[in-house]
N, C-alpha and C positions, 0 to 999 in steps of 0.2 A: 543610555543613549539619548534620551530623553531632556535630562538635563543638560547636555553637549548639546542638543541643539538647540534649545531656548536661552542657552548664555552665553554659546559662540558661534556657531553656526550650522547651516542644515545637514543631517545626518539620513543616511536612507539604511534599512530594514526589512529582511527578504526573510518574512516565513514562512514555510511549505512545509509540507506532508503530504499522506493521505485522505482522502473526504475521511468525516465524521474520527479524526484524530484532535480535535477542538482548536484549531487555530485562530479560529474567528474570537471565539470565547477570551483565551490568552490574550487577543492583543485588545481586544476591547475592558477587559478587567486590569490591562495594564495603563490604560489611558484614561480611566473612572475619573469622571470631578476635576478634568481638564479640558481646555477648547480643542475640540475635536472634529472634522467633518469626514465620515464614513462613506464610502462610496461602493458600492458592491456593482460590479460590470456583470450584467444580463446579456444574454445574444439579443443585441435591439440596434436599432437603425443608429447610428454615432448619433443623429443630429437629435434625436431623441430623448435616450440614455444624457443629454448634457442639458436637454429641456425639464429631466427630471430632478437633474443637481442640484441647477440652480438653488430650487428654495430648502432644499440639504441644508447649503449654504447656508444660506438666509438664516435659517434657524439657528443653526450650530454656532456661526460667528457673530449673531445679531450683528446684519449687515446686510443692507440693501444692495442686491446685485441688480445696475440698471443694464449691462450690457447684453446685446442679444448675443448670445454663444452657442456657437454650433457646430463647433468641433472640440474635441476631447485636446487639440492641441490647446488651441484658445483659451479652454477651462485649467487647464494644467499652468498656463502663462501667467491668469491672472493670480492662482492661487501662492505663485511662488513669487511674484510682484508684490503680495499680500501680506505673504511671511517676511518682506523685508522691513516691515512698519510694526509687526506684531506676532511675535509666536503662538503658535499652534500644530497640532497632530493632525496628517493627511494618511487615511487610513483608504489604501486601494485592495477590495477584496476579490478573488475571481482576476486573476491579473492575467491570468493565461490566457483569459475570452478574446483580448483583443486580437489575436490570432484570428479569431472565427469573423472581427467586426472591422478593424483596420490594422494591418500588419506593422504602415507607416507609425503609427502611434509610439513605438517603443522608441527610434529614431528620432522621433519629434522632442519627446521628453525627456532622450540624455540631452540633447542638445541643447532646451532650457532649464534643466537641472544643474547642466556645465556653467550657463551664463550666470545664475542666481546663487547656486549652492552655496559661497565664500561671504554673498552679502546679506542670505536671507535665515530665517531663524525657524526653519520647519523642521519639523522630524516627522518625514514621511517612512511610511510602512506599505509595502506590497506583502499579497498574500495569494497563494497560488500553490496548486497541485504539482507531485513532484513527478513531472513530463518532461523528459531530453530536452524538448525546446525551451521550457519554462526557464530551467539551470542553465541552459547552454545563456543566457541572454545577459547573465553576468558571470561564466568559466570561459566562453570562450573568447579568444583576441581580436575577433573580426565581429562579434556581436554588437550591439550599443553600450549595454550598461557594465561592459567588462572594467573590471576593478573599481566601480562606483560604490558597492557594497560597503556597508561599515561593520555590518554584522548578518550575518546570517544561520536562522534556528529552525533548525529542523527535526520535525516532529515526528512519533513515530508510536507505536500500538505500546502495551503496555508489558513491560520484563514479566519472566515468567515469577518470578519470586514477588511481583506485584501483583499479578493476578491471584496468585495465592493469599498474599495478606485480604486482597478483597474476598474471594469467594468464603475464606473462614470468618470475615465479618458479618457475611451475609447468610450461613448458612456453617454454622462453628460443625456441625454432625456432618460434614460435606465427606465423600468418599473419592479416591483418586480417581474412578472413572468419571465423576461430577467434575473434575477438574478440569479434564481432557474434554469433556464436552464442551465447558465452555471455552476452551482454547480452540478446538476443531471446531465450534460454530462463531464463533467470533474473532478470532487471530488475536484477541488483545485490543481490538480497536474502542477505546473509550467510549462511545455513544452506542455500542451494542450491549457494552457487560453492563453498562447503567439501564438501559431497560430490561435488561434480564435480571438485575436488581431490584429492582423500581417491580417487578410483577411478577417475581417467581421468589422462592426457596432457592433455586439453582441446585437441582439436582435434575438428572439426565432427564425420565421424564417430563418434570416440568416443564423444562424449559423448549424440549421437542411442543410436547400440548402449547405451550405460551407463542413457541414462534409459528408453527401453522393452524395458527385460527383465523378465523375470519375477521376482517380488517388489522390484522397483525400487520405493523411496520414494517415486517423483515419478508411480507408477502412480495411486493413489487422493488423492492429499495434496489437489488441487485441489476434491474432491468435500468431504474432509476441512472445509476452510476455510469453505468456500461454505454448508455447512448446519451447520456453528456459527453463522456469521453468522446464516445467511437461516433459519434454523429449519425445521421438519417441512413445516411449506408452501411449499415452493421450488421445485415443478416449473412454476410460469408464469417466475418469476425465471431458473432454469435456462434457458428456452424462449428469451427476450431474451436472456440471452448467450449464448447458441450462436448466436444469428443475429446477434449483431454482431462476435461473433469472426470469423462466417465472410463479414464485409464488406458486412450489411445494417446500415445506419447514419442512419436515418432512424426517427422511428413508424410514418409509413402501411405504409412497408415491412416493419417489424420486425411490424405489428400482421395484415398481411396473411401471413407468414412462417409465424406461428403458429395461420394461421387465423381470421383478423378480427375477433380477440377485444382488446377493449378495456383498454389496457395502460397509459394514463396516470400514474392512482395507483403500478402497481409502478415505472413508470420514476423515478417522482418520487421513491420510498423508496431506491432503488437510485444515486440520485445525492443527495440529500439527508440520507438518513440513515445508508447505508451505504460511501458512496465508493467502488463499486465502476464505476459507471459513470461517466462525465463529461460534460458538453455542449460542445460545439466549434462555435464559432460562427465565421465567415470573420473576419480579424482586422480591427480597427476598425468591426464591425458594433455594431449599437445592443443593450443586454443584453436588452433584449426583442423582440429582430427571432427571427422564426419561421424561418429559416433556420439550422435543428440539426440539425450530424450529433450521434449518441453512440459513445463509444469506452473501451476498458476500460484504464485507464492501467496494471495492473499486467500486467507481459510477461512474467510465469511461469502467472498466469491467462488471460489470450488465451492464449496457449499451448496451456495442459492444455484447455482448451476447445475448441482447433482439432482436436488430437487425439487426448488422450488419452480424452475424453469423445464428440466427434462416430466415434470408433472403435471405442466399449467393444465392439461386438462381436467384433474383432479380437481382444482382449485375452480375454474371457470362453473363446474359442477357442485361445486361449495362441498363437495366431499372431503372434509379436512379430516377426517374420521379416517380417510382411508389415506392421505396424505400422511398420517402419522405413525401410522400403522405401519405404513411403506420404510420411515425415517427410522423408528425404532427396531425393524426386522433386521433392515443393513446396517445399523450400526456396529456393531462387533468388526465387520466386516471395514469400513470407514473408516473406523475409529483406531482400527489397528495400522491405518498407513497415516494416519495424524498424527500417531506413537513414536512414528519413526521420524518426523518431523520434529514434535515436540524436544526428544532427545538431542536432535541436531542443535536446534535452538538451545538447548541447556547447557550444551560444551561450549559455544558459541558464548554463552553471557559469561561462561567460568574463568572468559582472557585464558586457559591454559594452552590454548591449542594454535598452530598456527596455518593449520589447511582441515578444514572438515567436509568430507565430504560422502557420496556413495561409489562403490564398483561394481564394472560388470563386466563380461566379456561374454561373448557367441566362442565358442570350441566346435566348428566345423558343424555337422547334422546334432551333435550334443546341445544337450538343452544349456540355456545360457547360465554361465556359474556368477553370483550377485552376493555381496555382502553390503548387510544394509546399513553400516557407519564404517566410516575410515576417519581418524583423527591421529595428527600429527602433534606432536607436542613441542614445544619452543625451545628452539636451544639445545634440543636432547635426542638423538637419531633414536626414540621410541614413537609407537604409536599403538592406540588401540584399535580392535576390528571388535565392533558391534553385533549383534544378534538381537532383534527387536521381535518379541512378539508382545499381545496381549495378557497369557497365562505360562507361567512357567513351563507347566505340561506341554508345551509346544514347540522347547526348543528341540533340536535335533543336535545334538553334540560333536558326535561324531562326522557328521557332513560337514561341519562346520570347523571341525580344525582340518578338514583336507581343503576345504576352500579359502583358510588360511595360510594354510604353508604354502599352497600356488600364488598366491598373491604376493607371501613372503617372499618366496625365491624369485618371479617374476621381477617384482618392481621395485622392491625396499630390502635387498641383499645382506645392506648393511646394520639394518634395522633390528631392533627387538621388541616382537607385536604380540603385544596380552590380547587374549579374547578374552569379550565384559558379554554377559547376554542380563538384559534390560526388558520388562515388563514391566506392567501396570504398580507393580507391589513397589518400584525403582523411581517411583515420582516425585 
């Protein structure tokens, strides 16, 4: 893309993901030992934030900027007036903020992207988190920058079969529950399993002692994330995910949890606009059947929620001693519904499957009957029903093929469903 635009004309570049998925890194290692000017958008006053451009500028293009600019349109005008004399990379990072700073701003810069794009010779690059509104601003028809995209890369934690090559470099005597821990404390996100590189063995202990110690990274980083997102008003949003980190997975529940306070709207922003939460519906249920659990898919946030948050006073108390103690007691406990995650994800990277998902059903005052994987296989009316525990010794066999055959006759008539039961030893 690069080359398309310094030899014919300007090209634009939309990469997103999640924080600390290195996007920043990628596109500045992809623009090394070329004219480059970097601009990362802070929540700061527009006329500000373009006071501070300026000598960006100055440096990067050796080039005196006389103009006084004071708006991020103006700055954007002159820089693609710029690229019509002279190629160079415009690197916008934090591109969502302008949401929080000027909304007009995205409208301002299709419109002189449209007038220059054909005569000018940039290759601009936006960078930004992956939030409904962030994507909607080049997927949808009535946005600005719909169909202005040339490419778009999107970033994402790391496969489990990647995680594995890492943690046997880092730690060759590694055992499957060290695995699981670092998948259940870090999801795969790039800049967590490098510092649990960078200062452990990565074995479960370790890495429990490495993350709740005093000045540990992974002490605030969650609180960190969560109120860039969710802004100065975040303690109802807070309230919801504490109580479904800690396994209240419903509204009435979640709404009774917090105190019978009416939570619909925030649930809706928080899975609609934020993707922090998700709705899980039993698999092959209808999309508007009102049987929803909600769950937080990123497993470094349940995490810091379960404890680095639901314990701050532990922490305030510099008791890490007794924070990890806390971490290490429950883990069995944890680590056996990351278990049932992690498997999801594994069918999920195998392309075999082409619906994965969990069921459940309420049977009147009967306790509710739940099988914890369902997968559909492609092209082939089979499927398997899962049984996830921690230790073999745990499954229960016989409950479990009566809760398969109701499932079988129920929903997939036509179906023929192997039961797999999956443990640690299964990694």
């Amino acid at each position: 893309m690069q080359n398309l635009s310094f030899n014919d004309h300007s090209r634009l570049t939309i990469v997103t993901g999640k924080r600390r998925t290195g996007k920043t890194t990628l596109i500045l290692k992809s623009v090394r030992d070329l004219p480059t000017v970097y601009l990362f958008i802070s929540r700061k006053k527009e006329a500000m934030l373009c006071s501070e451009f300026i000598p960006i500028i100055t440096q990067s293009l050796k080039i005196a900027v006389r103009e006084k600019i004071r708006t991020f349109r103006s700055l954007f005008q002159y820089l693609m007036t710029l690229a019509v004399s002279r190629p160079f990379n415009l690197v916008i990072d934090e591109f969502q903020e302008f949401y929080n700073i000027n909304e007009s701003v995205y409208g301002d810069m299709q419109r002189i992207w449209d007038t220059y794009r054909e005569k000018s010779k940039m290759n601009l690059i936006v960078s930004g988190l992956i939030h409904s509104a962030t994507l909607s601003l080049f997927r949808d028809v009535e946005e600005p920058f719909f169909g202005r995209a040339d490419c778009l890369i999107r970033l994402s934690a790391f496969e489990l079969s990647t995680l594995k090559e890492i943690i046997h470099d880092c730690n060759p005597a590694y055992t499957n529950d060290d695995l699981l821990a670092l998948y259940s404390f870090t999801g795969g996100v790039p800049k967590y399993v490098e510092l649990l590189c960078d200062h452990t063995a990565l074995s479960v202990n370790e890495m429990i002692a490495f993350m709740a110690q005093e000045n540990s990274p992974f002490i605030d980083e969650g609180k960190r994330l969560l109120t860039e997102d969710l802004g100065k008003n975040h303690i109802t949003y807070f309230s919801i995910l504490s109580a479904v980190s800690g396994g209240i997975t419903t509204q009435p529940e979640i709404e009774e949890a917090i105190g019978d306070q009416r939570i619909g709207g925030h649930i809706k922003r928080l899975v609609e606009d934020y993707n922090i939460l998700v709705r899980q519906r039993p698999i092959l249920a209808k999309e508007g059947s009102k049987t929803v659990r909600y769950e937080i898919p990123d497993n470094f946030i349940r995490f810091w929620l379960n404890y680095f948050d639901r314990y701050r006073s532990l922490i305030e108390i510099k008791d890490f001693t007794g924070l990890q103690n806390i971490i290490r007691a429950d883990y069995p406990t944890y680590s056996a519904t990351m278990l049932e995650r992690y498997f999801k994800q594994q069918f999920a990277e195998s392309f075999h499957y082409h619906n994965i998902g969990s069921w459940w059903e309420a049977k009147g005052n009967q306790p509710e009957i739940e099988i914890d994987i369902i997968a559909l296989k492609l092209r082939k009316k089979q499927a398997i029903a899962v049984e996830v525990r921690r230790q073999k010794a745990d499954f229960k066999p016989k409950q479990f093929v009566k809760k398969v055959q109701f499932f079988n006759y129920k929903l997939l008539p036509s179906y023929r469903v192997n039961r797999v039961y999956l443990s640690l030893e299964d990694m």
